[in-house]
Every structure is written in structure tokens, then in C-alpha cells.
C-alpha positions in Angstrom: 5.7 -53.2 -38.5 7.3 -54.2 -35.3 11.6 -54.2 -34.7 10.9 -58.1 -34.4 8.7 -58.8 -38.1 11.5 -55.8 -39.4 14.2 -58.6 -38.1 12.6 -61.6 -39.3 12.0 -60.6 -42.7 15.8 -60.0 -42.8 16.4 -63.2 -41.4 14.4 -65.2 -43.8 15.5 -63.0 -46.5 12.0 -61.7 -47.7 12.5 -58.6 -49.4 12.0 -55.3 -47.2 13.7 -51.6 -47.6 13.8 -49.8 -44.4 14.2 -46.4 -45.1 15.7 -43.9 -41.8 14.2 -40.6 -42.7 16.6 -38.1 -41.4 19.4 -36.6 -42.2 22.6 -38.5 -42.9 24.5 -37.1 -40.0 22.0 -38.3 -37.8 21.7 -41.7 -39.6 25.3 -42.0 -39.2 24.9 -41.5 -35.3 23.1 -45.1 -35.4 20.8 -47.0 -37.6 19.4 -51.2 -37.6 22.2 -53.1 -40.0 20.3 -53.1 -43.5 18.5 -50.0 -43.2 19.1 -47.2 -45.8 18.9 -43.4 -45.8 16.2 -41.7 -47.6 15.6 -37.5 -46.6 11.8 -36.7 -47.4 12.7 -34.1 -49.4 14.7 -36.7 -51.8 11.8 -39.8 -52.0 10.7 -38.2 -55.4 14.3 -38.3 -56.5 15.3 -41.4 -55.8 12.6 -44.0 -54.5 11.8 -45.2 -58.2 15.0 -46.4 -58.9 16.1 -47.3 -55.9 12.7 -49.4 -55.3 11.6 -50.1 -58.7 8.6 -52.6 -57.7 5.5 -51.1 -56.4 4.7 -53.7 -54.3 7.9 -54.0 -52.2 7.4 -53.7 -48.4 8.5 -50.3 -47.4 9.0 -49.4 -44.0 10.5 -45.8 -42.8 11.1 -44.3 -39.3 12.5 -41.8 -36.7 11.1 -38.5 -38.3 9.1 -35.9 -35.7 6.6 -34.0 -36.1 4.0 -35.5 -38.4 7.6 -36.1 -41.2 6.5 -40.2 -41.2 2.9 -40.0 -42.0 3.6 -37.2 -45.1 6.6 -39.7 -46.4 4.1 -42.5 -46.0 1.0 -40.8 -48.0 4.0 -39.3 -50.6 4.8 -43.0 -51.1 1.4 -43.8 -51.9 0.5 -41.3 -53.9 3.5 -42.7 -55.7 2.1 -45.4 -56.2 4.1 -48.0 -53.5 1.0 -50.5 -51.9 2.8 -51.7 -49.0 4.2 -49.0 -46.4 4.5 -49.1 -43.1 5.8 -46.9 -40.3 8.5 -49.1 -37.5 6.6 -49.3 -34.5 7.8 -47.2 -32.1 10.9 -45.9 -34.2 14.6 -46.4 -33.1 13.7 -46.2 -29.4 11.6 -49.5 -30.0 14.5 -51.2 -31.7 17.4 -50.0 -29.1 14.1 -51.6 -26.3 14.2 -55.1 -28.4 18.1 -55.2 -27.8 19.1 -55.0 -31.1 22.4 -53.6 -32.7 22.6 -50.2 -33.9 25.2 -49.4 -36.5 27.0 -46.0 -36.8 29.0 -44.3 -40.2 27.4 -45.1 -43.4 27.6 -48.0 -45.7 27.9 -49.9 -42.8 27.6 -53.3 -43.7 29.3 -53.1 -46.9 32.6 -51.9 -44.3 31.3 -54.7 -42.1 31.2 -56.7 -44.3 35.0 -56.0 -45.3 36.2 -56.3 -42.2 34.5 -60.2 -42.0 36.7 -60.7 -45.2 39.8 -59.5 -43.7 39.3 -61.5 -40.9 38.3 -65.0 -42.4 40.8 -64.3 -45.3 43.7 -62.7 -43.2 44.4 -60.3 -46.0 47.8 -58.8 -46.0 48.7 -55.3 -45.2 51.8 -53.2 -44.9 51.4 -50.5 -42.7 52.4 -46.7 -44.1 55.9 -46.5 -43.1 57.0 -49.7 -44.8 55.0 -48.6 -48.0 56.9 -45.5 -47.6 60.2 -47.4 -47.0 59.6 -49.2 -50.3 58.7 -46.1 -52.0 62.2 -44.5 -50.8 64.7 -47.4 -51.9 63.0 -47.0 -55.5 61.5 -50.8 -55.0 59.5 -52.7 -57.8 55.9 -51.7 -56.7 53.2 -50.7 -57.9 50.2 -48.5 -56.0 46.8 -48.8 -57.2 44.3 -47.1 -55.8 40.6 -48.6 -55.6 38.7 -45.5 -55.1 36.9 -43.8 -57.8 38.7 -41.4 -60.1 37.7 -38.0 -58.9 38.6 -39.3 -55.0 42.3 -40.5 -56.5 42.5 -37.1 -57.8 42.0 -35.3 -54.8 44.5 -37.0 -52.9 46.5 -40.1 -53.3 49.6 -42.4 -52.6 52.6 -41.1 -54.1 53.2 -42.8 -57.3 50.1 -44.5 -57.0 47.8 -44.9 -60.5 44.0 -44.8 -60.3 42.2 -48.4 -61.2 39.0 -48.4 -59.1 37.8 -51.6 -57.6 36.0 -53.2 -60.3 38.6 -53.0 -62.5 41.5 -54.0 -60.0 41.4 -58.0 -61.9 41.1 -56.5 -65.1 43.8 -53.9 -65.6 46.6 -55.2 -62.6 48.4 -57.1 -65.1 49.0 -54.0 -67.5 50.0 -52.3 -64.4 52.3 -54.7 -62.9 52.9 -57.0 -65.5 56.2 -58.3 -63.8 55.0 -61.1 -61.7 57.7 -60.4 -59.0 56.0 -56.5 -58.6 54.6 -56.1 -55.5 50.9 -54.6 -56.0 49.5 -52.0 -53.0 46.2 -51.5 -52.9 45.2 -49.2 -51.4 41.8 -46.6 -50.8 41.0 -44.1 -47.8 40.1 -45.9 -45.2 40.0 -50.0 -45.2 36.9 -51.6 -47.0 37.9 -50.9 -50.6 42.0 -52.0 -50.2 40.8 -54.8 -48.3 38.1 -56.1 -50.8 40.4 -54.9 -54.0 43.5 -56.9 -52.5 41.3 -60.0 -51.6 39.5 -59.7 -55.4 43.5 -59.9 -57.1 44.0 -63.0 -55.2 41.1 -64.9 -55.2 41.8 -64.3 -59.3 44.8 -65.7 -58.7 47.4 -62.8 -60.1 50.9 -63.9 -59.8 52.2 -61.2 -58.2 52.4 -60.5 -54.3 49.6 -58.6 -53.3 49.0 -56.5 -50.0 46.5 -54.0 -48.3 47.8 -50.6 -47.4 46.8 -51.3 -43.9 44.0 -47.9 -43.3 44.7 -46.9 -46.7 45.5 -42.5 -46.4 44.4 -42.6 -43.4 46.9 -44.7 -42.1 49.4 -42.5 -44.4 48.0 -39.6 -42.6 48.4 -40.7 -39.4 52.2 -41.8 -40.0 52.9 -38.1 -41.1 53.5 -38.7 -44.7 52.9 -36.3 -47.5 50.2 -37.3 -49.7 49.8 -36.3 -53.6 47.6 -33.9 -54.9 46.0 -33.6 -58.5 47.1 -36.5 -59.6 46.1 -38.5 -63.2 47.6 -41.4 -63.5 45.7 -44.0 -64.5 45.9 -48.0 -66.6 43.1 -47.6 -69.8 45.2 -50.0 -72.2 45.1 -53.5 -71.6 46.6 -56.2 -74.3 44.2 -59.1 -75.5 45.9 -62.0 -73.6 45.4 -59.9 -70.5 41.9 -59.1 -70.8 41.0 -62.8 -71.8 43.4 -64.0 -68.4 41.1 -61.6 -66.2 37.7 -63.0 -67.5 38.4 -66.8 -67.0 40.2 -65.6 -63.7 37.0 -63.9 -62.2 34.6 -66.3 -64.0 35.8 -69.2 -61.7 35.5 -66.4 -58.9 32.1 -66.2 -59.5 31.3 -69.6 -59.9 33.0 -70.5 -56.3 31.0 -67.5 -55.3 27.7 -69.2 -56.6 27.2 -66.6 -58.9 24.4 -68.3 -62.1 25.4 -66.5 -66.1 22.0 -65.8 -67.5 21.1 -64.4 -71.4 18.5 -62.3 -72.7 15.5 -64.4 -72.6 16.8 -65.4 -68.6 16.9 -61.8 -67.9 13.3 -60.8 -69.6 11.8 -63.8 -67.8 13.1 -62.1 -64.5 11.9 -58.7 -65.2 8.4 -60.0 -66.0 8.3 -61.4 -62.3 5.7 -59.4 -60.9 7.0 -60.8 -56.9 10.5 -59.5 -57.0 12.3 -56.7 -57.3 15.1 -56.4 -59.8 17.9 -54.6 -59.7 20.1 -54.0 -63.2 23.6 -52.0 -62.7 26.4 -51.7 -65.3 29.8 -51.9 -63.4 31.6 -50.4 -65.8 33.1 -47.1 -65.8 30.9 -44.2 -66.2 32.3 -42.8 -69.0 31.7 -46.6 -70.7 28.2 -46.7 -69.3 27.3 -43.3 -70.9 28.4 -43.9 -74.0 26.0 -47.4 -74.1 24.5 -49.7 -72.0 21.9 -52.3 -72.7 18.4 -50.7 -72.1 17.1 -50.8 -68.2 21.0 -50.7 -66.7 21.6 -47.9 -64.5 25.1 -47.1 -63.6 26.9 -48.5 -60.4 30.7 -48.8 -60.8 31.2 -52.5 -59.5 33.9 -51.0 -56.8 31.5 -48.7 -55.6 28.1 -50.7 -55.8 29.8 -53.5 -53.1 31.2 -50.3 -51.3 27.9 -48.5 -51.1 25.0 -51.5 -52.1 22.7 -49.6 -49.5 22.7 -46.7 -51.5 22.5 -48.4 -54.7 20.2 -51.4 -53.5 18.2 -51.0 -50.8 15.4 -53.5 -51.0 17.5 -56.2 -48.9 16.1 -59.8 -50.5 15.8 -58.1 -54.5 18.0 -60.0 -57.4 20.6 -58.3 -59.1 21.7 -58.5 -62.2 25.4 -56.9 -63.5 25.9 -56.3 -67.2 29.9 -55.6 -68.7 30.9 -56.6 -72.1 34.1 -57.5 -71.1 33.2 -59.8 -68.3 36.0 -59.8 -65.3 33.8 -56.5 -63.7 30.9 -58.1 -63.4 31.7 -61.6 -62.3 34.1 -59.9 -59.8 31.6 -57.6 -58.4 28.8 -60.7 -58.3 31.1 -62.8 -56.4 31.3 -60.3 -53.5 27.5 -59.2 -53.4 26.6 -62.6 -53.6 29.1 -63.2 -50.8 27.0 -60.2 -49.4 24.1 -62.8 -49.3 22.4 -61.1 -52.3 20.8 -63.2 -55.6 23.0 -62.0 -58.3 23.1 -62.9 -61.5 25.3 -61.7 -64.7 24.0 -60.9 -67.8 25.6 -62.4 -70.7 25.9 -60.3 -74.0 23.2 -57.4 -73.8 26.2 -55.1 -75.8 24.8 -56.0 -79.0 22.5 -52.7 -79.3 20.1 -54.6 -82.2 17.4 -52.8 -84.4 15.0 -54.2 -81.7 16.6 -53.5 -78.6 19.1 -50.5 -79.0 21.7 -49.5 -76.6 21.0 -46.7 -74.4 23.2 -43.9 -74.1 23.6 -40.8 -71.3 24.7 -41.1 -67.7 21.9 -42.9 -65.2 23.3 -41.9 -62.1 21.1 -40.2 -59.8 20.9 -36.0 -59.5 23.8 -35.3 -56.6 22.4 -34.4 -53.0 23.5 -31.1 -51.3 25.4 -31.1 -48.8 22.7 -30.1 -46.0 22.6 -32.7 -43.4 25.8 -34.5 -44.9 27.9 -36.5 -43.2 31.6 -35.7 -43.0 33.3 -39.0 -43.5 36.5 -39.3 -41.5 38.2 -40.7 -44.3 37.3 -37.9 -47.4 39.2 -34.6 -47.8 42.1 -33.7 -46.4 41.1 -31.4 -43.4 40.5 -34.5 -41.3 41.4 -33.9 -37.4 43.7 -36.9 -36.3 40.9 -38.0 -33.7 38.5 -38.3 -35.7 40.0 -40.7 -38.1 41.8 -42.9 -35.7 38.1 -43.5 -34.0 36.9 -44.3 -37.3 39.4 -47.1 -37.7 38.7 -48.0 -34.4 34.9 -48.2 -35.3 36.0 -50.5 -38.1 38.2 -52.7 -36.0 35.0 -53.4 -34.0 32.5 -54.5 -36.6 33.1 -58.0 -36.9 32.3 -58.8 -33.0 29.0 -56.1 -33.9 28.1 -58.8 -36.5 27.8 -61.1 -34.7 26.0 -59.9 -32.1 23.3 -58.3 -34.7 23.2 -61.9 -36.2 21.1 -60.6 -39.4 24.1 -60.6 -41.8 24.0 -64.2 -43.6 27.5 -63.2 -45.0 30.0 -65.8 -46.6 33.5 -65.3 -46.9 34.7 -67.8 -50.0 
């Protein structure tokens, strides 16, 4: 396939996975907007759930030395009828005058950075969270990463409620409506998407970014925590009942459709699209029992890293939580994100006929050979290299626009 029919099928949003066969670092240095990253040596891993139709147009690229024809035959033997190598690689897309994106999970950050921009989310930069921290203020920090990131290094003070469940559980964590809430997460994509998610929903309370999230903490010279636990697991009935009609009219403004079980057993039947199914709840919820076919994808993560976990651009997705608020919020943002989403209601059930599964889905871990160092992870970061991540960021809306693939909406 050429750069140009690669390009059109995005535009008329036909589904296609384009696949960059090297090593993240090297994807990271530059890769086409919707493109995903696939090492040969992981296609056997990966490929079936991360392109679970057969027929799905596959097309892979930038691999030496004979790397593109092997992944191409290993596809087939695989069974996948449709793969295609990009005509003349990356070189032939730079020659067409098309964008190139660095980092990873590039347009889900791009993607945040159109929100902040449309939306004008508020921020407080570092120092004045630090100020308010000081005088003993009535705030409250939540961070939108996932556990095990909070953990390693977080806000002072600040309790772990990852992304998806920001709308659920800010209530119980703030439930004085005159608390400020910070949101905050490493960089800027998850505060800004978390803070935009608690008010579309409409909490009460005054709600900011912390403007570059630790990085921005660690730029100002403030101490971070280490080892923390903190975290908001109890929420009252009232509250959880608040948060689902709250994201449920999300959705809807979104354009996000409810479906039930015989919807979503129509859909899977559909032999001419692909279908994604996630569970956006926790991972400790998801193992302990999901409705059969659900993989798991932490909503906060899946719109943070829907390359990763949804690379056939054009697919429909479907979210399953049996409380509700995780998935409608999650939907409202991918199908900001110009995807088909759908949420499943019920599925939770776990009937003689269709039992719950139980164990963890996620996919076996990569090394770390030919990793990427994020700018933003750890806490060895030089200063350069995190202040030319954010200015990276600060650039990707104009980027957007010159790509002009996205089809994003901001509601």
C-alpha cells in the first residue's frame, strides 16, 4: 500500500492497523499519526488480540534486511488475509509531505492537548499547588495514573484514583463541595483529560489541572513522595448512583449508543468488522470476573494508550463495568477520539449459560530491550529532557492540524 491509500483509508475511516516494526525507541523518534508499534519478535504475542479479525487490512513497515517480508509471511501463516508492506517505508511517507509524530501514544497526548485547548482546562502551576499545600488549604490531590505509577512517586498528600474512576470516587474524596480537587498525573494528557472528565460530570467542586503534572513539580524543585498508598475504594450508594447519571449524560452528549446482550452478539457475529471488548475496571475487579470475551483495559489507560490497546483505527469498541460511570466516561472520550464505541449494558450476571470469566487478560509484559525511556516515568529524569517533552506537547495541536487525519471532537 502506498503513504496516499494508508492516508485515505484513515480519512474515510475504513479500518487499517499500521504496524512500525522496530523498536520503540526508534518508533518514538517518528512514526505516521495512527500507526502502532509491533517488534517481530512480539507479533505471536500480541497480534491476536490486538487484531482479533483475520481479515483486517494489515500494513507494517521500516524493518531492514529481509525483517518485513518474515513479519508478513509470520502474519500469514497466522492466518491474517490481507497484509501489505508501505510502499517505500517511512522515507515514502516523509517524500508525500506527511506529518511524522515523535514519543508514544501520540495521539491519545495529541489528542489531550486539542481538549485543553478547545476546553481551556484549568491548571495551577507547581508552586501555587505547593503554596496551598503549605497553608494547610482544603484540597484534595488525586492522581490519575495507575496505582503502581502513584506508588513510585507522587504529589504530596495526593491519593491514587486512576482516570477512569476520577467521576466515580471524587465525591468520597472531596465530598465538601467547596474542596478544591488537583488532578494531577506525570506529564499533561491524563490531568488534563481526568480534570476535563469531573467537569463535564458536572462535580460541584472547583476542579484544576496540575499544569505538567510531576514534571512540572520537578522542574519547580519540589520534593516528591515516595511509596505512597493512599487511595479512595469506599464510595456510599448516593454517590455511586450521582456518578452514573452524571457520566451517562456525558456519553450521550458524546454520542456514545447503550447496547445489551443480544446488541453485542449481533456485533460479534459481524464477519466485516473488527471488535474490540475492554473492561475499564480495575484489574484487580476484572480478574476476579468479567463477562466472557472482555480483556482488561483500565478506562484511564485505554484513552491514554488506545494505540496499544486498539490498533485497528475504524474497529468498534465495546466497554463493559457493572457500575456504569467507567465506561460511559471512558466511551465519551474514545468516541471523542473518532472511535465507534458502544457500552454494554449488564454482562455481570455470570448465568449457567454464559459464566463469568475470571484471571487477569492483560498481555505478557515486554522487556525492556529497545524501550523507550519516557521523559515523564522514574525519577532519574535529566531536567532537559523533560522540559523538551512538554515542549513537544505544547506543539501537538498546530501538528494536528497540519496531519489533518485526526477527525477529533472536543464536546
Amino acid at each position: 500500500m502506498t503513504p496516499q491509500d494508508v492516508r485515505h483509508a484513515w480519512l474515510a475511516r475504513n479500518e487499517i492497523a499500521v504496524f512500525d516494526l522496530r523498536d520503540e525507541h526508534a518508533f518514538a523518534s517518528g512514526h505516521p499519526l495512527f500507526a502502532a508499534q509491533l517488534p517481530p519478535h512480539r507479533i505471536a504475542v500480541e497480534i491476536a488480540r490486538r487484531v482479533p479479525r483475520l481479515a483486517t487490512p494489515i500494513v507494517v513497515y521500516d524493518r531492514p534486511d529481509g525483517v518485513i517480508d518474515a513479519a508478513i509471511s509470520q502474519l500469514q501463516a497466522l492466518g491474517y488475509t490481507d497484509v501489505s508492506a508501505l510502499n517505500g517505508g517511512l522515507a515514502a511517507w516523509k517524500a508525500a509531505g506527511y506529518e511524522l509524530f515523535e514519543d508514544v501514544n501520540s495521539y491519545s497526548k495529541a489528542f489531550g492537548e486539542l481538549v485543553e485547548a478547545r476546553r481551556h482546562t484549568p491548571s495551577l502551576p507547581a508552586a501555587d499547588v505547593q503554596a496551598l499545600i503549605d497553608e494547610k488549604a482544603d484540597i484534595a490531590i488525586l492522581d490519575a495514573r495507575r496505582f503502581d505509577e502513584y506508588a513510585t512517586m507522587s504529589i504530596p498528600t495526593g491519593t491514587s484514583v486512576p482516570g477512569a474512576e476520577l467521576v466515580l470516587r471524587a465525591r468520597a474524596a472531596a465530598p465538601d463541595p467547596d474542596t478544591l480537587i488537583v488532578v494531577n498525573c506525570a506529564g499533561r494528557t491524563r490531568s488534563i483529560i481526568g480534570t476535563q472528565s469531573l467537569i463535564n460530570a458536572g462535580v460541584p467542586n472547583r476542579v484544576v489541572a496540575l499544569r505538567n503534572g510531576t514534571i512540572g513539580w520537578t522542574l519547580a524543585g519540589q520534593a516528591l513522595e515516595h511509596g505512597q498508598s493512599r487511595d479512595v475504594v469506599d464510595i456510599n450508594p448516593e454517590q455511586r448512583d450521582e456518578a452514573r447519571t452524571n457520566a451517562r449524560s456525558v456519553a450521550y452528549r458524546a454520542g456514545v449508543r447503550h447496547i445489551g446482550a443480544d446488541d453485542l452478539r449481533a456485533l460479534a457475529e459481524d464477519p466485516t468488522r473488527t471488535l474490540y471488548r475492554f473492561d475499564v475496571r480495575t484489574p484487580a475487579e476484572h480478574a476476579a470476573g468479567h463477562p466472557p470475551g472482555f480483556v482488561e483495559a483500565p478506562g484511564g489507560q485505554l484513552v491514554q494508550e488506545t494505540d496499544a490497546f486498539a490498533p485497528v483505527r475504524g474497529a468498534r469498541i465495546v466497554l463493559a463495568d457493572d457500575i456504569g460511570p467507567r465506561a460511559d466516561m471512558t466511551a465519551s472520550w474514545l468516541a471523542q477520539m473518532g472511535w465507534d464505541v458502544l457500552v454494554l449494558d449488564g454482562g455481570f450476571d455470570g448465568d449457567a449459560a454464559d459464566p463469568l470469566e475470571t484471571g487477569s487478560t492483560a498481555l505478557p509484559p515486554r522487556g525492556q530491550d529497545g524501550r523507550y525511556k519516557r521523559p515523564y516515568e522514574g525519577t532519574d529524569n535529566a531536567a532537559a529532557a523533560m522540559q523538551a517533552y512538554l515542549d513537544w506537547e505544547y506543539g501537538l495541536v498546530d501538528q494536528l492540524a497540519r496531519d489533518g487525519t485526526h477527525g477529533f471532537h472536543v464536546i
